[in-house]
C-alpha positions as CSV (number, residue, x, y, z in Angstrom):
1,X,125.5,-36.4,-48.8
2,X,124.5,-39.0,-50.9
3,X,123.9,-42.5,-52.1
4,X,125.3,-43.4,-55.6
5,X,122.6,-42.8,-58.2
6,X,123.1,-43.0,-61.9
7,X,123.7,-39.8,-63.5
8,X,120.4,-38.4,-65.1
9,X,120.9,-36.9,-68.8
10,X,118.7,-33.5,-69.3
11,X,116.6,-35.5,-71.6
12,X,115.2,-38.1,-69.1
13,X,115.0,-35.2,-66.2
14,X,111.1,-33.6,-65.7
15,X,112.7,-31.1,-62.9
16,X,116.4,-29.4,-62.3
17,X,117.4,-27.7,-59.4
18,X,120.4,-26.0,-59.9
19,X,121.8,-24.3,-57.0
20,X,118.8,-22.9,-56.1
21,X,118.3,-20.8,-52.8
22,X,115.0,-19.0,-51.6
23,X,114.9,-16.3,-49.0
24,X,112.3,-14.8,-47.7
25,X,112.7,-10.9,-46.4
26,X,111.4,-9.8,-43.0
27,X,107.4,-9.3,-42.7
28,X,105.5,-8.4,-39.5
29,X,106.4,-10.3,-36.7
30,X,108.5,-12.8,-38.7
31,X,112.6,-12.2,-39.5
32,X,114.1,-12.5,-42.7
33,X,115.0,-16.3,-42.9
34,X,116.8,-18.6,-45.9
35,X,113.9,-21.4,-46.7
36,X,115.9,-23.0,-49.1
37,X,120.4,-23.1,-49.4
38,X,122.0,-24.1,-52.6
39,X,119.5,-27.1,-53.9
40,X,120.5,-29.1,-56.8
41,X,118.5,-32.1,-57.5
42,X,117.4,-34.0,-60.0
43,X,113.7,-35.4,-60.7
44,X,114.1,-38.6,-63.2
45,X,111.2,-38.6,-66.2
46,X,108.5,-41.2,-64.6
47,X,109.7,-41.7,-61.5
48,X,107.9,-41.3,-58.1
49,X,110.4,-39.1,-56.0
50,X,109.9,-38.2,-52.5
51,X,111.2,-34.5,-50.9
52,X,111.5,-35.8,-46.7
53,X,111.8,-33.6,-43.9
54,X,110.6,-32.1,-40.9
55,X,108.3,-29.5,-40.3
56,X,109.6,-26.4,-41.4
57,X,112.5,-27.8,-43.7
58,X,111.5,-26.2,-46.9
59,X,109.7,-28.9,-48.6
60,X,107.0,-26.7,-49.2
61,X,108.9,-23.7,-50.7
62,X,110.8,-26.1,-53.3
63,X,107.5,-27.4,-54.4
64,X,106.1,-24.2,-55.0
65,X,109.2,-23.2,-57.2
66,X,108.3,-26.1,-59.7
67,X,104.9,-24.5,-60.5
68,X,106.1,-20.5,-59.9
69,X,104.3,-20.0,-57.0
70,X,107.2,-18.8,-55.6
71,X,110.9,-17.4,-57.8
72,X,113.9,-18.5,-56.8
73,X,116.8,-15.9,-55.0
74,X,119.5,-17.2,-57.0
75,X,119.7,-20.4,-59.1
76,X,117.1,-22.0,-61.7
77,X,114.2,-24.4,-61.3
78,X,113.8,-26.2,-64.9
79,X,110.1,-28.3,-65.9
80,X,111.2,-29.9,-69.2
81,X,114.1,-27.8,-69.4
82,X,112.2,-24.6,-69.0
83,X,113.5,-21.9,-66.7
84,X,110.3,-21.4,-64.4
85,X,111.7,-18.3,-62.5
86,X,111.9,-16.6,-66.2
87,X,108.7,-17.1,-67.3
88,X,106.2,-14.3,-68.0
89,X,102.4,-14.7,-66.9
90,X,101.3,-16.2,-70.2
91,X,104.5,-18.8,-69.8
92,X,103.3,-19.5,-66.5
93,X,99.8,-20.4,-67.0
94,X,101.3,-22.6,-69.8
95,X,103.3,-24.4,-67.0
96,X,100.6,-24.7,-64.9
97,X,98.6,-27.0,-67.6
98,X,101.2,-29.7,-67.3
99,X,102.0,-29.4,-63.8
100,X,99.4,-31.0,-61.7
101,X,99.1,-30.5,-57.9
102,X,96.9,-32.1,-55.4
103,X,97.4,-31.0,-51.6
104,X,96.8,-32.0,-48.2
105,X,93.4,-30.8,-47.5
106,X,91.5,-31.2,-50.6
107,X,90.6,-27.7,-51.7
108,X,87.6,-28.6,-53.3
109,X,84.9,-26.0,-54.2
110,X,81.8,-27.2,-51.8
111,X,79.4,-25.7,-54.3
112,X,80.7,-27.9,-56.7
113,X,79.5,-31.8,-57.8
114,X,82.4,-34.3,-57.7
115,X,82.1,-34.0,-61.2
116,X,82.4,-30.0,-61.3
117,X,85.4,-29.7,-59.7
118,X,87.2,-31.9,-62.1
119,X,85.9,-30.3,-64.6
120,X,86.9,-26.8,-63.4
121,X,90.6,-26.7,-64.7
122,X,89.0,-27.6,-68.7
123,X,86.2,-25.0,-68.0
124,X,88.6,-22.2,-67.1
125,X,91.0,-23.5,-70.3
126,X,87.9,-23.2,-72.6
127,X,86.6,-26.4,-73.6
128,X,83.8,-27.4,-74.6
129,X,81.1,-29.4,-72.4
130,X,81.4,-32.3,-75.2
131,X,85.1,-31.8,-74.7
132,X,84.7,-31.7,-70.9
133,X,82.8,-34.9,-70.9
134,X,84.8,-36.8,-72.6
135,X,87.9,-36.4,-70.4
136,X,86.2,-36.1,-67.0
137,X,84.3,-39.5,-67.0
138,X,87.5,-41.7,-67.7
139,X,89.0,-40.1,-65.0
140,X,86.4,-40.9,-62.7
141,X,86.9,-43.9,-63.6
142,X,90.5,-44.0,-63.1
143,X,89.8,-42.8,-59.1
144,X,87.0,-45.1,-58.5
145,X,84.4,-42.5,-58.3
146,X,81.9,-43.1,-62.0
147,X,79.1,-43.5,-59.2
148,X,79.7,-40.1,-57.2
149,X,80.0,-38.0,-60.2
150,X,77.0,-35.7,-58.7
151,X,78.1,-35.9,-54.9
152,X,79.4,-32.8,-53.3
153,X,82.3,-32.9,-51.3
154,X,80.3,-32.7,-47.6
155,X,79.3,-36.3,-49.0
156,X,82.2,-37.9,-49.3
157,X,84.8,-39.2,-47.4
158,X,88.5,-38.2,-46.8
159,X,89.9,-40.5,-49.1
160,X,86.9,-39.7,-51.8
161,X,87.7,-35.9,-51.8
162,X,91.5,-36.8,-52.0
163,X,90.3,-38.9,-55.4
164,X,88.5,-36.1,-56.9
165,X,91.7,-34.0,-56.4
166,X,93.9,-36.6,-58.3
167,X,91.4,-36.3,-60.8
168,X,91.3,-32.7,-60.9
169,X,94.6,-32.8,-61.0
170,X,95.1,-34.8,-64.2
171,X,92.1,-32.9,-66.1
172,X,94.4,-30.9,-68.3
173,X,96.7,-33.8,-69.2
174,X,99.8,-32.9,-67.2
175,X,103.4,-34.3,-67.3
176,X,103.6,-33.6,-63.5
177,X,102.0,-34.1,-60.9
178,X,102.9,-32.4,-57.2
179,X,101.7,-33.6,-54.0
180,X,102.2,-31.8,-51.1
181,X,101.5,-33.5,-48.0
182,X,98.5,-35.4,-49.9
183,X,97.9,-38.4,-47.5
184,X,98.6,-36.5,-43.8
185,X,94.9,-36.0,-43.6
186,X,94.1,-39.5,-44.0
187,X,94.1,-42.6,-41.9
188,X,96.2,-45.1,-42.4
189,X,94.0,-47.3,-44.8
190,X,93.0,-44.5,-47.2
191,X,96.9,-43.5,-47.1
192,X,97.3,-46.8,-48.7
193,X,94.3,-46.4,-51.0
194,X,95.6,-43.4,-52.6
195,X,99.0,-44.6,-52.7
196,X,97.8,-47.1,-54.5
197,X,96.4,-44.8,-56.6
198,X,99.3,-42.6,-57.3
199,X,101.3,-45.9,-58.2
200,X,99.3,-47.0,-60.8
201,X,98.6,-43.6,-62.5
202,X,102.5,-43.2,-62.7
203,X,102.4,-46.4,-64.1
204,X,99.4,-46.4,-66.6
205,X,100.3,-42.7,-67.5
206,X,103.7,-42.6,-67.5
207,X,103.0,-39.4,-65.3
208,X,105.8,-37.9,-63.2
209,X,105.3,-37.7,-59.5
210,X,107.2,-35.1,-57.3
211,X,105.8,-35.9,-53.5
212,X,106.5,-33.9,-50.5
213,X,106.0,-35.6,-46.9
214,X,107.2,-35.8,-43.6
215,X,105.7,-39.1,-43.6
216,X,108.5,-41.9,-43.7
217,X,106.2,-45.0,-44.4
218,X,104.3,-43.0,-47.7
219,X,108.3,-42.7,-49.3
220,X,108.6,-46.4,-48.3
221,X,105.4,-47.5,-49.5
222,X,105.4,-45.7,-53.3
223,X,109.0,-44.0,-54.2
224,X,111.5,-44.8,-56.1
225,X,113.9,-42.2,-55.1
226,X,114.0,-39.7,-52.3
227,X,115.8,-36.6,-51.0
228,X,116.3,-35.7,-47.3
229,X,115.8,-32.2,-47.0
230,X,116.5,-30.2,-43.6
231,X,117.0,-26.8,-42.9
232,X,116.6,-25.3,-46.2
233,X,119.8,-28.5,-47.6
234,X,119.5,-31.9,-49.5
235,X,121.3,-33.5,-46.6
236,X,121.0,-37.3,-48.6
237,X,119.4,-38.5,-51.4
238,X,119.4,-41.9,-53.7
239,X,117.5,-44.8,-54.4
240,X,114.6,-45.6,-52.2
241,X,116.0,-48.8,-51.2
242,X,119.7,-47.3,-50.3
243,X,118.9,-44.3,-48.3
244,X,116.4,-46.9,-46.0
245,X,119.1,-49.3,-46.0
246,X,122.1,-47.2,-45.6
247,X,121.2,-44.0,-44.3
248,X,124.2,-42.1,-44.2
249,X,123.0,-38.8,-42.5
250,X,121.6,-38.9,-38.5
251,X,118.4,-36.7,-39.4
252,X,118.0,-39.5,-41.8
253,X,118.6,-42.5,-39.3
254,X,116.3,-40.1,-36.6
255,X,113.5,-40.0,-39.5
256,X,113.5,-43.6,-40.0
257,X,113.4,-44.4,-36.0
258,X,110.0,-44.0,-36.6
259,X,109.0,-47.0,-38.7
260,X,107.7,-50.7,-37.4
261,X,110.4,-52.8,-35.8
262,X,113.3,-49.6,-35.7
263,X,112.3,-48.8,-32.1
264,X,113.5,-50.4,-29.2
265,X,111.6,-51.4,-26.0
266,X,111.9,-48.4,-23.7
267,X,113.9,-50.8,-21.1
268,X,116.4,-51.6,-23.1
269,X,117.0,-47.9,-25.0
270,X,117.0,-47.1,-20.9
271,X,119.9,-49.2,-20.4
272,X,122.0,-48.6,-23.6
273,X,125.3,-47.5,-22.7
274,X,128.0,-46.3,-25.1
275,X,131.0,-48.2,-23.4
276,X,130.9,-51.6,-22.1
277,X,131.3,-53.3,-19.1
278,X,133.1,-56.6,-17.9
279,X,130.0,-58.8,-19.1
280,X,128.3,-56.4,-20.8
281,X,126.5,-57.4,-23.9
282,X,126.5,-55.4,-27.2
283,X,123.2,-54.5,-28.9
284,X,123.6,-54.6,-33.1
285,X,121.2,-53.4,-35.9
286,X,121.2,-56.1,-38.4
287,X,120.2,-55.4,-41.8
288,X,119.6,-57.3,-44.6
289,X,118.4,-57.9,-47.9
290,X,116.7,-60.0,-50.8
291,X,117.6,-63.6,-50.2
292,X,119.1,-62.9,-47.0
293,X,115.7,-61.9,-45.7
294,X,114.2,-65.4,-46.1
295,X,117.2,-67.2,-44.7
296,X,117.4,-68.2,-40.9
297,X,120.1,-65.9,-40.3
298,X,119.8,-65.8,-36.5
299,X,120.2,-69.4,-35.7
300,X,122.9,-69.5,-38.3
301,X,124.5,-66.8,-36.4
302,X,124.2,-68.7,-32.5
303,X,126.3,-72.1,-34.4
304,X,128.7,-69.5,-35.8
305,X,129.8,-67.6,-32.8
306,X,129.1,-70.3,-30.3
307,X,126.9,-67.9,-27.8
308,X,123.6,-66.9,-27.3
309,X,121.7,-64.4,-29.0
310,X,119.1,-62.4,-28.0
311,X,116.2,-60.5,-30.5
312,X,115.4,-57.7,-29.6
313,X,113.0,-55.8,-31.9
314,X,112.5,-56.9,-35.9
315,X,110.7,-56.5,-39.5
316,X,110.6,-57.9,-42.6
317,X,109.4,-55.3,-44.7
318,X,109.5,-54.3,-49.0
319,X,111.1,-51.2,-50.2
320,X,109.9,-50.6,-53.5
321,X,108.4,-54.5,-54.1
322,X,112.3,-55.3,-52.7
323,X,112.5,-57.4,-49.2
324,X,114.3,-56.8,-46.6
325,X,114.5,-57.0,-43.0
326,X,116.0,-55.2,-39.6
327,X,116.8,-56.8,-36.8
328,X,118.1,-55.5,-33.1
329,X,120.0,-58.5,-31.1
330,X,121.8,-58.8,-28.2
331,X,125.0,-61.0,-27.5
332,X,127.9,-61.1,-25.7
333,X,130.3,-58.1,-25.9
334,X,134.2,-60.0,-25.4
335,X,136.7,-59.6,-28.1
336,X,136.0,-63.5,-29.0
337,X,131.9,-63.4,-29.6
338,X,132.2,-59.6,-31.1
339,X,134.8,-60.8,-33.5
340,X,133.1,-64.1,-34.7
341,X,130.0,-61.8,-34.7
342,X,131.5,-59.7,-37.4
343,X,133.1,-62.6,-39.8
344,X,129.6,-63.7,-39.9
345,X,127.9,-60.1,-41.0
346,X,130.8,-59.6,-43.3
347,X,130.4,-63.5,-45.0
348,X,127.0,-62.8,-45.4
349,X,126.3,-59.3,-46.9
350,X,124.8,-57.6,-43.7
351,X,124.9,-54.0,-42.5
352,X,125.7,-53.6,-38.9
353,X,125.0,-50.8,-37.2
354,X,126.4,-51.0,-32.8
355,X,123.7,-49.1,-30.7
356,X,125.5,-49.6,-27.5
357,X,125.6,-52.0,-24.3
358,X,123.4,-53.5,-21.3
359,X,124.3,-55.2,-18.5
């Protein structure tokens, strides 16, 4: 299922799936089980794109196809247009110098200085220390950390060792970079730090980002597109701004429950009911967006229909830099209010979305 997305040529694609599927034989105590069914997707060349799902979905086994960590059942995983699951050891290595990965718990070497562990991808590749030098202390730079170039990692903080992985990451130059789960160990301040971050390397660099999260508010705050992964399937995928706006599949609408103003107060979700009663009141997701978010659409709405109207829950929010807002209201249910209720969200560009009925 999907939004409408402009097709992609192969020339401004950094990663194909094409059909791929990934299963994983029986071992120990474990069955044989299908991680990944039939994925095609496309990564755009300098986008941010975000891989959502659950625990257990398979966002980790599609990342680790993109650096051959893992070979595809059946299908192909292309980097550049090169078939990954083909490559020999030598071609792999190769890969690996333009695919950069950072990952959710750091994996920094604790004998190492902050500086030593950026500097470990260039040593293993060969360079020299003038070499070394010369690309480690820009990116340093780059992550804030010139001053705590001789720190070891039991020094620094969460969000310090997730900057000496980014730079780590981007030693050998890549076109790529993977993040798996990146910001789950941090708290919510650092998360924004290092998203941040990631934003203005893809924009300064011109760097590809492929991110993997379960986390709803990182693929708000930083993506441009995103695909809804569960059970091994793309279930949606699209712009960032469409699939939040119009999510089209229920995991989806379930993932995005989770977000500031989507929840309602437990006394009303209590009293939802799916068909109404004489005096019942319906209970509406509005949505809306650019202008429409700065207009006073709720007292608009009250002159139109002639009723009261109740607010619920609410947020005005960005998508991408783009506002919008969400809005739960109450008002009554008869066939006159409900239908004046809907001239108005169609006259005005809103998406509705009927949750049920109180009393």
């Amino acid at each position: 299922m999907t939004n409408p997305v402009a097709e992609i040529s192969p020339k401004d694609a950094a990663v194909v799936f094409e059909s791929v599927s990934k299963r994983f034989a029986a071992s120990g105590a474990n069955g044989a089980f299908t991680a990944l069914d039939n994925v095609s997707l496309t990564v755009a060349r300098g986008s941010i794109t975000g891989i959502i799902g659950r625990s257990g979905a398979g966002k980790s086994t599609l990342i680790r196809l993109v650096n051959g960590l893992e070979k595809p059942s059946s299908g192909r995983v292309l980097v550049d247009g090169v078939d990954v699951g083909a490559l020999d050891e030598a071609g792999l290595r190769s890969l690996r110098r333009s695919v950069g990965m950072i990952f959710q718990h750091f994996n920094l070497l604790s004998s190492r200085t902050v500086f030593g562990n950026v500097a470990l991808p260039l040593e293993i590749a060969g360079m020299d220390r003038g070499a070394i030098e010369a690309r480690v202390r820009p990116l340093l730079d780059l992550v804030g950390l010139a001053d705590k170039h001789g720190r070891y990692p039991a020094e620094l903080s969460g969000g310090q060792k997730q900057r000496v992985g980014i730079a780590r990451a981007l030693a050998t130059e890549p076109k790529l970079l993977l993040s798996d789960e990146a910001t789950s160990a941090l708290d919510p301040e650092t998360t924004q730090a290092i998203l941040a971050l990631l934003r203005r390397i893809n924009a300064e660099l011109g760097l590809t980002v492929l991110l993997i999260t379960h986390e709803m508010e990182v693929v708000k705050a930083v993506t441009s597109d995103v695909a809804v992964i569960d059970r091994g399937e793309i279930i949606e995928r699209g712009h960032t701004f469409d699939v939040f706006t119009h999510p089209r599949h229920g995991t989806t609408r379930a993932l995005l429950s989770g977000l500031p103003g989507s929840k309602l107060p437990e006394a009303i979700a209590r009293g939802l009911k799916p068909e109404a009663a004489a005096g019942d009141r319906v209970v509406v997701r509005l949505t809306f967006f650019g202008a429409a978010a700065e207009r006073p659409l709720i007292s608009q709405l009250i002159k139109s229909i002639g009723a009261e109207v109740n607010i619920i829950a609410g947020t005005i929010d960005e998508i991408g830099g783009r506002p919008y807002g969400s809005l739960v209201v109450a008002y009554g249910g008869d066939a006159e209010t409900s239908g004046k209720a809907e001239r108005f969200f169609a006259e005005n560009g809103l998406v509705t979305e009927v949750l049920g009925h109180v009393a």
